[in-house]
N, C-alpha and C positions, 0 to 999 in steps of 0.2 A: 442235623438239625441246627437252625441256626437261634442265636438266643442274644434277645433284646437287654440293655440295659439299661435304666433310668435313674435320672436324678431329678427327683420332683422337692422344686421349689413353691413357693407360696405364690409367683406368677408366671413361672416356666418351668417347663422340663427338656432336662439333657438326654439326647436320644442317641445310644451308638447299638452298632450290630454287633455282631462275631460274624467270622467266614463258616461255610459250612462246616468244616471241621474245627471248632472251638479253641480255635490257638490263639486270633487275636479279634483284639476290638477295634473298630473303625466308628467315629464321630460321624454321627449321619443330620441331627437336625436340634434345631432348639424349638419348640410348642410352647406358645402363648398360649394360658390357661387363667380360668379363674377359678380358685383353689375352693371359693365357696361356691360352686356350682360343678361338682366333681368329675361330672360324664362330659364337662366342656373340652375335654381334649382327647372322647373317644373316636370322633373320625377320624382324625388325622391319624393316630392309633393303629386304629382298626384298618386303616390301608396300608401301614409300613408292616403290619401284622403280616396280612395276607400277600401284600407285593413281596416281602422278602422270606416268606414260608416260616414266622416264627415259631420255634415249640415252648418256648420259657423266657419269663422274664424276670429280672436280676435287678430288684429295686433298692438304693441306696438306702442305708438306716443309719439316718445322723444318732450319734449316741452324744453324750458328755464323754469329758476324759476319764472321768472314773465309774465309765461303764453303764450309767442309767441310762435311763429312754427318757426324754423330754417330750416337749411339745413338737418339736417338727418331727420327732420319732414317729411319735400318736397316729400323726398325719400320713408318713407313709408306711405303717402299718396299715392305716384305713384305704389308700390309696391300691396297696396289694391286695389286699381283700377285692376290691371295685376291678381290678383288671382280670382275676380269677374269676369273679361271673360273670362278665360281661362281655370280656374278648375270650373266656372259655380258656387259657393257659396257665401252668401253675408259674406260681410268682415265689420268690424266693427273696428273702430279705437280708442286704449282706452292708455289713460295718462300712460307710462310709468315712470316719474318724479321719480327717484331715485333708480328703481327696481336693476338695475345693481349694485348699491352701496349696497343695501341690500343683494342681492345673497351673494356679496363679503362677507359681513359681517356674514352671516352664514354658509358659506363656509372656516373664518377664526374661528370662535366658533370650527366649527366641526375639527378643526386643521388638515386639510385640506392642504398638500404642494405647493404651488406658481405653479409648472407646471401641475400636476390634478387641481388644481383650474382654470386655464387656458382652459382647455379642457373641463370643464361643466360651467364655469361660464354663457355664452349664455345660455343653455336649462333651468338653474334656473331661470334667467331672464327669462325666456318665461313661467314658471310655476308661478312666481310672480304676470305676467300680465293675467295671466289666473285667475288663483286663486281670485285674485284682481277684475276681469271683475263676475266671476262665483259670491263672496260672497255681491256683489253691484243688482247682479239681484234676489236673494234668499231673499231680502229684502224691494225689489222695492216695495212691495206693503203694507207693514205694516207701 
């Protein structure tokens, strides 16, 4: 089963996969969305759903650093709930806490220009929190 990961921002979301067997994540797309119209990015969705046979998806939960849920928390709490009924998968809400800073920072290694950085920073984050969610269950049991 392959398993979607996202990073919903207020006007995109970072889109990576896993391979069938859930060892790694791959950056698949960034979605232009409008945050207050919330089903506005279930097409595009609903066919990387189905084209890449998802069974779960792994949505980033920005926290504070001392652990609370904020306002962009709220949001993708609300946002997991909208992909469980309406693309039918369970969603699973996993600590985002710095991923976007990370992206950044290897996205400036890779010496990586300010406007391409711009335009994938999102789907690295989404491969972070994927990757992140993927190498935390690979190990659940030892």
């Amino acid at each position: 089963m392959k398993i979607i990961g996202l990073d919903v921002g207020s006007k995109t979301i970072g889109v990576a996969v896993s391979d069938p067997l859930g060892l790694t994540a791959q950056g698949l797309t960034t979605i232009k969305w409008n945050e207050q119209a919330i089903e506005s990015a279930d097409e595009q969705l609903k066919k990387i759903i189905a084209e890449d046979m998802i069974g779960k998806a792994v949505i980033g939960l920005p926290k504070h650093m001392n652990g609370t849920i904020g306002e962009r928390g709220e949001a993708s709490k609300a946002y997991a709930e909208h992909v469980e009924a309406v693309h039918g998968i369970p969603a699973v809400l996993w600590d985002e806490r710095l991923t976007t800073a990370q992206a950044e920072r290897v996205l400036l290694e890779a010496d990586m220009s300010r406007k391409k950085r711009k335009k994938v920073i999102d789907k690295m984050a989404a491969v972070m929190i994927l990757q992140s969610y993927l190498d935390q269950d690979k190990y659940k049991g030892v």
